[in-house]
C-alpha positions as CSV (number, residue, x, y, z in Angstrom):
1,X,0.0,0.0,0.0
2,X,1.7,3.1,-1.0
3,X,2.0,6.2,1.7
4,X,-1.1,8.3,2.0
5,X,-1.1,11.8,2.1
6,X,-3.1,14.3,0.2
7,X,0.4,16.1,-1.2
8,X,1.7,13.0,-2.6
9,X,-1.7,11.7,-4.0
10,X,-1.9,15.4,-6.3
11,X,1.1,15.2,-7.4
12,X,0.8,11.2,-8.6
13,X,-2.1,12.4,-10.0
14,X,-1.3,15.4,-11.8
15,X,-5.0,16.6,-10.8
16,X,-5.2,20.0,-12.1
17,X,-6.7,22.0,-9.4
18,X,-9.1,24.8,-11.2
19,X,-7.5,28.4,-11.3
20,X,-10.6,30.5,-12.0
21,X,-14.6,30.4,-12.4
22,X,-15.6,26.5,-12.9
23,X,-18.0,26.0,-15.2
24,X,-20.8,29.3,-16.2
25,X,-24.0,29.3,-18.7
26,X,-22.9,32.8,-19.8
27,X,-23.5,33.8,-23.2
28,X,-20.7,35.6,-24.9
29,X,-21.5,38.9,-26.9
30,X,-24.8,40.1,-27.9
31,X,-27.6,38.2,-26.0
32,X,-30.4,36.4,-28.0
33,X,-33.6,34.6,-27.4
34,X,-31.9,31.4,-26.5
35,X,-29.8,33.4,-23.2
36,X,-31.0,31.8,-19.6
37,X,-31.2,34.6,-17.2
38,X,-32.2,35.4,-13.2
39,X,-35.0,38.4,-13.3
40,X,-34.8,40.2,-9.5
41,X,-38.2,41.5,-8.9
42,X,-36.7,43.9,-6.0
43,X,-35.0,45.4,-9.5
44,X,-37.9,45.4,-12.2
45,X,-41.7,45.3,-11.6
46,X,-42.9,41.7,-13.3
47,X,-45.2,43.7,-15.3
48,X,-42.6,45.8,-16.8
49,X,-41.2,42.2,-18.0
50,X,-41.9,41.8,-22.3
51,X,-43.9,39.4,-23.2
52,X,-41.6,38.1,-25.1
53,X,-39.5,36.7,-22.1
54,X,-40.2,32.9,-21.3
55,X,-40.3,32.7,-17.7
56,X,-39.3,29.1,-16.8
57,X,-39.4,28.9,-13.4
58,X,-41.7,31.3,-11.0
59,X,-39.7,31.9,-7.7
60,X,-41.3,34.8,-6.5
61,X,-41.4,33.8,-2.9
62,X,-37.9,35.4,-3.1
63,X,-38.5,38.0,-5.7
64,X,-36.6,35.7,-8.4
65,X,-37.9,34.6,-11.9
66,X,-35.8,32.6,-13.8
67,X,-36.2,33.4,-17.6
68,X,-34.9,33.0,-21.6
69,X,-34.7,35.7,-23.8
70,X,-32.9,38.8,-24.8
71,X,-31.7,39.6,-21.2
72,X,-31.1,43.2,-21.7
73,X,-34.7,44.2,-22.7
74,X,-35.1,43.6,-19.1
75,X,-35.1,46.8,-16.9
76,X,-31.3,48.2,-16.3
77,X,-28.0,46.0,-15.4
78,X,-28.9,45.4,-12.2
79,X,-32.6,44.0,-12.9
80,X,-30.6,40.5,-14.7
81,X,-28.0,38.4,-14.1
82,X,-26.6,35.3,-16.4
83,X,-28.2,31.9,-14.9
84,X,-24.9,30.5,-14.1
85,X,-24.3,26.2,-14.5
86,X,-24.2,24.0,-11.7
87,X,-21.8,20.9,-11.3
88,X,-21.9,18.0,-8.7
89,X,-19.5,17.7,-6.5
90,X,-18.3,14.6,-7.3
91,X,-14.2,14.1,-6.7
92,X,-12.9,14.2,-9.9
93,X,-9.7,12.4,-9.7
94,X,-11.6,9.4,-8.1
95,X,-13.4,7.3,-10.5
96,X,-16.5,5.1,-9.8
97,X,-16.5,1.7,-9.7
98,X,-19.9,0.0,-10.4
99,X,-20.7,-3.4,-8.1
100,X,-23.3,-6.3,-8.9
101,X,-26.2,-6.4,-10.1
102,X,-29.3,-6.8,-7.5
103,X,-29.7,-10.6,-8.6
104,X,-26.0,-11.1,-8.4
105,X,-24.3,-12.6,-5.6
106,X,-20.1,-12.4,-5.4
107,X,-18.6,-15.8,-4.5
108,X,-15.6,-14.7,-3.1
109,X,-15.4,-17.3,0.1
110,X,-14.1,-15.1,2.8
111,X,-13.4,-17.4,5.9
112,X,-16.6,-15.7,8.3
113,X,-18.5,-16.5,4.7
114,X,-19.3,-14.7,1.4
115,X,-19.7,-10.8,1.8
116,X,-22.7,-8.7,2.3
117,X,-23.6,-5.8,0.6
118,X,-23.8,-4.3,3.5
119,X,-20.4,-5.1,4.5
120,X,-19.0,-2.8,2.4
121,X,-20.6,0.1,4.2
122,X,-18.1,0.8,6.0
123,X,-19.7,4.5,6.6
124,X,-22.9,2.9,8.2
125,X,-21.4,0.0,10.1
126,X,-18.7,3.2,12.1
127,X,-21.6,4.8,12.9
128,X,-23.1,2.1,14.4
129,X,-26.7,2.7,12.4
130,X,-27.4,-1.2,11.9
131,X,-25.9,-4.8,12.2
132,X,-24.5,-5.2,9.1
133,X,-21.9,-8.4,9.2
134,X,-23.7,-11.3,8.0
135,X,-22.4,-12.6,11.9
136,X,-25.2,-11.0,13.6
137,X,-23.8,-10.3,17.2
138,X,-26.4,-7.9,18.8
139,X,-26.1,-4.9,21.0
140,X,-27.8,-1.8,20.2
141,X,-27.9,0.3,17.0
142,X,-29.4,3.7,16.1
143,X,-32.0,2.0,14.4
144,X,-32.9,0.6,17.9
145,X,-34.1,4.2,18.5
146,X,-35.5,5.5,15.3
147,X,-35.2,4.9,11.4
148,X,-36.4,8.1,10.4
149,X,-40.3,7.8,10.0
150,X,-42.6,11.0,10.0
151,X,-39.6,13.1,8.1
152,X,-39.1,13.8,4.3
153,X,-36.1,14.7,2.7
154,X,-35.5,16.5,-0.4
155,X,-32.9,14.9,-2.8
156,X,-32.3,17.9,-5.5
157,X,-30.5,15.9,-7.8
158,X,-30.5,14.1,-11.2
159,X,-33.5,12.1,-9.6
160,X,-33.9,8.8,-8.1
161,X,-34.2,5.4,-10.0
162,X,-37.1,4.0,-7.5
163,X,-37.4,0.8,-9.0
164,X,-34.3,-0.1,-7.0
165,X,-35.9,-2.8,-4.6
166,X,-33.8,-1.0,-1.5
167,X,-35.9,2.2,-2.9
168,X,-39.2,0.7,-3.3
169,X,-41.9,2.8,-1.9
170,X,-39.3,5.4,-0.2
171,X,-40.1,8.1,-3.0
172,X,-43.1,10.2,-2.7
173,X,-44.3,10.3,-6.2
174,X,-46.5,12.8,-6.3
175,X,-44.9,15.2,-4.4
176,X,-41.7,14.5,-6.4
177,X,-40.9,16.8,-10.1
178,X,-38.3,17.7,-12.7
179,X,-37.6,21.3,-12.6
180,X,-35.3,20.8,-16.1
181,X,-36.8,22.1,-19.3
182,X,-36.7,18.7,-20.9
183,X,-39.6,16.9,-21.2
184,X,-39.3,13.9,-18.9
185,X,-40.3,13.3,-15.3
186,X,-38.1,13.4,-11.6
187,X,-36.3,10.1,-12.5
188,X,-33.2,9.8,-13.6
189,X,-34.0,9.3,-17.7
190,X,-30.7,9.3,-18.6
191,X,-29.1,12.0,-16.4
192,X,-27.2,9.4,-13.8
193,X,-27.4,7.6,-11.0
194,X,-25.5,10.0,-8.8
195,X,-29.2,11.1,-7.3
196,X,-29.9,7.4,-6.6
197,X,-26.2,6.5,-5.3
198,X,-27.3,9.8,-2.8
199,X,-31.0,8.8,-2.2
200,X,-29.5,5.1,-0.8
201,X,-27.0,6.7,1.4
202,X,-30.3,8.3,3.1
203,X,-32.9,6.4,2.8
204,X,-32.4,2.8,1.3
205,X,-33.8,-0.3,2.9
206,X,-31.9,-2.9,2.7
207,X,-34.9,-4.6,0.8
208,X,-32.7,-6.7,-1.6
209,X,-33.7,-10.3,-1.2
210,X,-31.1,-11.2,-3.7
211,X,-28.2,-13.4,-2.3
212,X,-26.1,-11.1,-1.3
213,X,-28.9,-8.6,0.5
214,X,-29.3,-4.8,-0.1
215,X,-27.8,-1.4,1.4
216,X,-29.0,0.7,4.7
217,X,-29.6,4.0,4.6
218,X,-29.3,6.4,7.7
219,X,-32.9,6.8,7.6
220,X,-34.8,4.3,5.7
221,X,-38.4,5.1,7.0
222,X,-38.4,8.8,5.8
223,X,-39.8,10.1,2.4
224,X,-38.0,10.8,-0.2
225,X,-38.9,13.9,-2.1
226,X,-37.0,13.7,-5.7
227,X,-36.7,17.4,-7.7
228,X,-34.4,16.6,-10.9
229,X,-32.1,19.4,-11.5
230,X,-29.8,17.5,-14.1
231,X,-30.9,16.7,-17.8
232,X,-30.3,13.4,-19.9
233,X,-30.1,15.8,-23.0
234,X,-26.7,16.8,-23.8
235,X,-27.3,20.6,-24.3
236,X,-29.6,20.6,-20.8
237,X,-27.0,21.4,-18.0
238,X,-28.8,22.3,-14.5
239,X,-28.4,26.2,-13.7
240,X,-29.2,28.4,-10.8
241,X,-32.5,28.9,-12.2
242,X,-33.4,25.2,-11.6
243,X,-31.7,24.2,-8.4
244,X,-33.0,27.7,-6.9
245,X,-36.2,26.9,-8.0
246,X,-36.3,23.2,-6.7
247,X,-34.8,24.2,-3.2
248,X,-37.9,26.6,-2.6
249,X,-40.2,24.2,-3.8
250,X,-38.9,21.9,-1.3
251,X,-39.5,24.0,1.2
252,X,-42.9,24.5,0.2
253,X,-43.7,20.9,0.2
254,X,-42.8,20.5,4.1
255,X,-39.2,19.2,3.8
256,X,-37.4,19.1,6.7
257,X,-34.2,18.6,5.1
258,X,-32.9,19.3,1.4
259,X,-29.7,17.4,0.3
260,X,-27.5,19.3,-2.6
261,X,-24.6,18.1,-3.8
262,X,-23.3,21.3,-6.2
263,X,-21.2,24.2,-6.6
264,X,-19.7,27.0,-8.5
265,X,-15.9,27.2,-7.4
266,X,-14.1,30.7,-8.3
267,X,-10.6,31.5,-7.2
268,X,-11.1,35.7,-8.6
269,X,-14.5,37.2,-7.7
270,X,-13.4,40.7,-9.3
271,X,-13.0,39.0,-12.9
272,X,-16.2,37.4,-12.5
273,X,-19.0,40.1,-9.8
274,X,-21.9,37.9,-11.1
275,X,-20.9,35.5,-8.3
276,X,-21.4,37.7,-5.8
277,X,-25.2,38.4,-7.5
278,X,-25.6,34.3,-7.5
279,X,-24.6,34.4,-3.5
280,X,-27.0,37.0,-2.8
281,X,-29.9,34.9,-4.2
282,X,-28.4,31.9,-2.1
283,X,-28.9,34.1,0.7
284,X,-32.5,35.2,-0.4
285,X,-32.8,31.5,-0.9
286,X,-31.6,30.1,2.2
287,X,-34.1,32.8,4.7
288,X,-36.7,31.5,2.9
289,X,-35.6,27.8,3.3
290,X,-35.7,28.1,7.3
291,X,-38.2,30.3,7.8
292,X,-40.0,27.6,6.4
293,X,-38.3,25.2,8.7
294,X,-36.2,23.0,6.4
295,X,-32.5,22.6,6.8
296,X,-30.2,23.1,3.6
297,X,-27.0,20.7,3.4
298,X,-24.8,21.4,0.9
299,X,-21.5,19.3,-0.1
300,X,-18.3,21.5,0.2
301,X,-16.7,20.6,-3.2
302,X,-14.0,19.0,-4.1
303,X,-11.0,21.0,-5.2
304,X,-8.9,20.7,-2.3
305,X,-9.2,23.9,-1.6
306,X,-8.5,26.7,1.5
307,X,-12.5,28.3,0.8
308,X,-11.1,31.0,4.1
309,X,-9.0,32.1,1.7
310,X,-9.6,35.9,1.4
311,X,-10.3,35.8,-2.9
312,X,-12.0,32.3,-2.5
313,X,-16.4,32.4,-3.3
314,X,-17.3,28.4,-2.9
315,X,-21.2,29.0,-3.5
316,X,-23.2,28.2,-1.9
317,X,-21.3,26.4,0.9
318,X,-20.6,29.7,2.2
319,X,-23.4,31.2,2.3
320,X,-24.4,31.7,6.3
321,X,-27.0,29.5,6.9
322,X,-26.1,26.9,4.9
323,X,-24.9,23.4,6.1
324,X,-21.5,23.1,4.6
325,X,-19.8,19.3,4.9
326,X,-16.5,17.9,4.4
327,X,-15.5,14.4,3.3
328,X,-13.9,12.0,5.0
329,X,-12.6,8.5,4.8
330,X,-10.6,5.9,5.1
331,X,-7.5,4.2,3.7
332,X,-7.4,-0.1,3.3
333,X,-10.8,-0.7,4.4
334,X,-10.7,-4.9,3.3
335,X,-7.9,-4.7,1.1
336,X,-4.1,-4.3,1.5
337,X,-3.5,-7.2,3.5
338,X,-5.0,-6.7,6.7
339,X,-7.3,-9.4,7.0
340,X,-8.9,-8.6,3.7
341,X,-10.4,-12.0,4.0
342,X,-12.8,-10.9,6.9
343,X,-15.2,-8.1,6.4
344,X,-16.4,-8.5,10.1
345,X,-12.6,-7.0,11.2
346,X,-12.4,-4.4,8.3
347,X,-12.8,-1.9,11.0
348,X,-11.7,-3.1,14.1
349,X,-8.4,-2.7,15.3
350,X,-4.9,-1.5,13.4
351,X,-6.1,-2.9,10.4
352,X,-6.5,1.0,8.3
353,X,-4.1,2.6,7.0
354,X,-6.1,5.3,7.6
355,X,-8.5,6.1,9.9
356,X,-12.3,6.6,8.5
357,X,-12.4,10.2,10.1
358,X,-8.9,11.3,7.7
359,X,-9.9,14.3,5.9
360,X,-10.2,12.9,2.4
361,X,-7.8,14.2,0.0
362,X,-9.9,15.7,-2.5
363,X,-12.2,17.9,-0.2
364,X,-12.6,21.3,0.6
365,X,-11.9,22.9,3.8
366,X,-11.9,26.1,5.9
367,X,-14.4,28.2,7.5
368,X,-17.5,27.4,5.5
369,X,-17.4,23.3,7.0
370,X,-19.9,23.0,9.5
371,X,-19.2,19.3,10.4
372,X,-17.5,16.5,8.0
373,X,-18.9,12.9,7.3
374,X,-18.1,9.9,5.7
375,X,-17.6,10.4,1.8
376,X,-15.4,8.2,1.0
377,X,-11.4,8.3,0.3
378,X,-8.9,6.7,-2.3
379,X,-5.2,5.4,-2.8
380,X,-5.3,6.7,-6.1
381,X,-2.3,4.4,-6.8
382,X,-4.1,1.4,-5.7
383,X,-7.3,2.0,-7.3
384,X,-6.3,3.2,-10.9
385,X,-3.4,0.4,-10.5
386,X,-6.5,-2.7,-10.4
387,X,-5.3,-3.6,-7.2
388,X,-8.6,-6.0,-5.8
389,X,-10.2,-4.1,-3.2
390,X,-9.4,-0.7,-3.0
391,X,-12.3,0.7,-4.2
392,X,-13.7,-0.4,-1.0
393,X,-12.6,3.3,1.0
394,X,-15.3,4.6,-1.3
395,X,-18.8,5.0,-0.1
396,X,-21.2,2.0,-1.6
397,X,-24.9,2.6,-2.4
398,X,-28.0,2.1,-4.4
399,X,-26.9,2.7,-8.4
400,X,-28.7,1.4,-11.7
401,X,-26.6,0.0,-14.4
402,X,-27.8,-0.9,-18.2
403,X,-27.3,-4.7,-19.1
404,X,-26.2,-6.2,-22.8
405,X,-29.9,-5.7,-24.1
406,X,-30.2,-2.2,-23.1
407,X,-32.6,-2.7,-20.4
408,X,-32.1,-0.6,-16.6
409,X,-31.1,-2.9,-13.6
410,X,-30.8,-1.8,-9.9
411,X,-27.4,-2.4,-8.5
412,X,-24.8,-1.2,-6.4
413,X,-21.7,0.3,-6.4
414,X,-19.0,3.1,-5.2
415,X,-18.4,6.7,-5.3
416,X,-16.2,9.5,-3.7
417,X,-17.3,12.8,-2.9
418,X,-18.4,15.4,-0.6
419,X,-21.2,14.6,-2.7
420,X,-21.3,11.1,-0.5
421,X,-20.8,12.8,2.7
422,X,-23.5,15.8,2.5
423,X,-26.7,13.1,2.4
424,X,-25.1,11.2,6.0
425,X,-25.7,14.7,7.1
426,X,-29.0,14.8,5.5
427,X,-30.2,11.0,7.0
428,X,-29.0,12.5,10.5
429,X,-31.4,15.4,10.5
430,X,-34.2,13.4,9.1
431,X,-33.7,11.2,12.6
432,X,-33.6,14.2,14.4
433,X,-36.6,14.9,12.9
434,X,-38.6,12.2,13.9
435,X,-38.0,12.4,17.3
436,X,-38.4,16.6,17.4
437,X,-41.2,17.2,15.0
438,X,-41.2,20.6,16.4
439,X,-37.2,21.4,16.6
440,X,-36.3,24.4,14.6
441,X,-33.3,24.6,12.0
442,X,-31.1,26.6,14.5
443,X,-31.5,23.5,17.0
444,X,-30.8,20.7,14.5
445,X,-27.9,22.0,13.3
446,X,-26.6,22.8,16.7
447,X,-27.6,18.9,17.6
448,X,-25.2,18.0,15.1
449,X,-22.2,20.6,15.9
450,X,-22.6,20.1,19.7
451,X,-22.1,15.9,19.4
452,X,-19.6,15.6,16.8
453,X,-16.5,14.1,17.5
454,X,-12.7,15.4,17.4
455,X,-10.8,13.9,14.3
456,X,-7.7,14.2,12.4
457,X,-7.2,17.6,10.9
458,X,-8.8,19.6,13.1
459,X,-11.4,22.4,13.2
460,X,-10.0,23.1,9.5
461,X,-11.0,20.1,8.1
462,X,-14.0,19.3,10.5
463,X,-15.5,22.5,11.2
464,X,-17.0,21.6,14.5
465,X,-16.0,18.3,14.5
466,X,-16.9,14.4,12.5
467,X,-20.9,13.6,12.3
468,X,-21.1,11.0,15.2
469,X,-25.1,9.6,15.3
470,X,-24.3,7.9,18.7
471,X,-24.0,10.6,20.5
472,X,-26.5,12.8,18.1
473,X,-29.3,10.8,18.8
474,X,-29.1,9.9,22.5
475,X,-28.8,13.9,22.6
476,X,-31.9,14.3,20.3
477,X,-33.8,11.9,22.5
478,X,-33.6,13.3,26.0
């Protein structure tokens, strides 16, 4: 196993960390009919709006429309501003591996017997949520005290792929929508399975009466709200307009929790001021969110990145009153020699190289981190070398996969983010939830400061520490 340290692992890599604005919907030179725009009605009077503007989404509970069209027959410069591009915050360097099928079973004899699905969650089985060794042994588990049931959770995302049997009857399907401007419904439909990798994390069931089982979620008896943000059509990239819109909607439909996984990343906020116009609707955004009672938990991002630093906008993770979390995870979870052969002793003992609280090497840090959680890690070495096993320091959940014929099958599989660690946030408030109906947003989140636990790194990495449910929820209980 080669020496793990995030220095070494950029450098092997040669992961070219982004030096300015990542990623923008801004149309270049004269606008035209086909230009997505933000319309601030605190600017403009709506009825001063042509007619000839298609408003696409409605977000006047915070004096927003989100429109196409010739942008500057709209009021004066301040009145618009370009209806910037989203991107999930998924750790680049670190690609996904996909596992079996539902109906498949690995037959890898491993001397306490063949391996669970669950017994590669190595983020659920740390924090104690369920017994997950297929050597049952007892004791008590946060499940004990509550799965979750009365909450709902809004997954803004690329949608969830429900016929996943560890999904089955978790997403409200009437209450979930697409917000994209193609012309498909909230599931997936070709825009990826990251919504239903994050949904699992949450929510899943561990249904799966395949041979090998299913996955747990933190909170598999809350709802599952799905608003699809992400298009299957190449030229439909989810903007501002959309994920602002599907947020307030959330709200609106009683969440107590939205989960977001996305970002904007710029390293020179004077070359590009219409940041600072998206973090003011962010702001306008988030109010609105927790007057209405729902918290917002966003991923941090993944650039490895100082966001204190003074000409650093992460957005919306910094936004005050958003939930910003960090990744974490380990290094030689089942593989690298350590008794490999025995998922019930993956975490016990000496056997990591690294703990499953190291800061992972591809996440952000600094001031915006409220708290980190599990997201997953990665010898980069290891994994893009083939060696067997080490994609197991990623996070596994609920994916779909297309087989030889074309047809869509549940399965499982990995992935790396802060992406992975935001929804263990997310499943923790829904718990919270269901034993405080009545506990505001300023209370849940400082539930969740106030019990997490010390880990390496620090408050830089941590924020106010590492997610720890033990101690959250016999807290939340009293």
């Amino acid at each position: 196993m080669a020496n793990h340290n995030r220095r070494k692992f950029l450098q092997l890599t040669g992961v070219a960390l982004g030096t300015g604005l990542v990623g923008t919907n801004i149309a270049t030179g004269t606008p035209n009919e086909n230009t997505r725009f933000l319309i601030d009605l605190r600017e403009v009077s709506r009825t001063d709006v042509p007619s000839d503007i298609e408003i696409i989404h409605d977000i006047s509970q915070i004096d927003l429309l989100a429109a196409r069209g010739d942008a500057s027959s709209v009021g004066d410069a301040a009145a618009t501003t370009p209806d910037l591009t989203v991107y999930q915050d998924d750790a680049g360097p670190v690609v996904e591996r996909s596992g079996p099928s539902v109906d498949e079973g690995d037959r890898n004899h491993n001397h306490d017997g063949p391996p669970k699905n669950s017994e590669y969650q190595w983020d659920k089985r740390i924090q104690n949520v369920g017994d997950l060794t297929d050597k049952p042994g007892g004791g008590t588990f946060i499940h004990d005290t509550t799965k979750g049931a009365g909450s709902r959770v809004a997954v803004v995302d690329t949608g969830v792929y429900d016929a996943h049997p560890d999904l089955a009857d978790v997403v409200n399907d009437e209450l979930s929508e697409n917000f994209t401007t193609d012309q498909y419904d909230w599931r997936p439909n070709g825009a990826g399975d990251h919504g239903t990798h994050v949904a699992g994390t949450i929510a899943a069931t561990n249904s799966n009466n395949g041979p090998d089982g299913g996955v747990l979620g933190t909170a598999p008896e809350t709802e599952i709200v799905a608003h699809r943000v992400f298009s299957g059509v190449e030229e439909e990239g989810a903007t501002t307009g959309d994920t602002v819109a599907a947020l307030a909607a959330a709200a609106d439909k009683g969440c107590d929790v939205a989960n977001f996984s996305v970002g904007y990343i710029n390293y020179d906020i004077e070359k590009h001021p219409e940041l600072l116009e998206i973090k003011e609707v962010y702001r306008r955004l988030t109010e609105y969110v927790r007057a209405k009672g729902m918290v917002f938990v966003n991923s941090a991002g993944n650039d490895s990145v100082n966001m204190s630093k003074e000409n650093m906008l992460s957005l919306p993770t910094e936004v005050k009153g958003i939930f910003g979390v960090s990744a974490t995870g380990p290094i030689g979870c089942g593989w690298g020699g350590k008794h490999s052969d025995n998922e019930e002793k993956w975490l016990t003992g000496n056997r990591l190289e690294e703990p499953t609280t190291e800061p992972a090497f591809y996440t952000n840090y600094g001031n915006a981190v409220d708290v980190s959680a599990a997201g997953g890690n990665a010898d980069l070495e290891a994994l893009n070398g083939g060696v067997e096993g080490a994609e197991r320091d990623l996070v596994y959940s609920t994916i779909y996969k297309t087989d030889a014929s074309g047809n869509t099958v549940a399965g499982y599989g990995w992935k790396a983010g802060t992406s992975m660690a935001a929804p263990q946030v997310t499943g923790a408030v829904a718990l919270i939830r269901s034993l405080r109906p009545t506990a505001s947003v300023e209370e849940i989140e400082m539930l969740i400061r106030e019990t997490a636990s010390s880990a390496p790194g620090g408050e830089t990495y941590h924020g106010a520490g590492h997610l720890d449910l033990k101690r959250l929820i016999k807290r939340a209980r009293k």
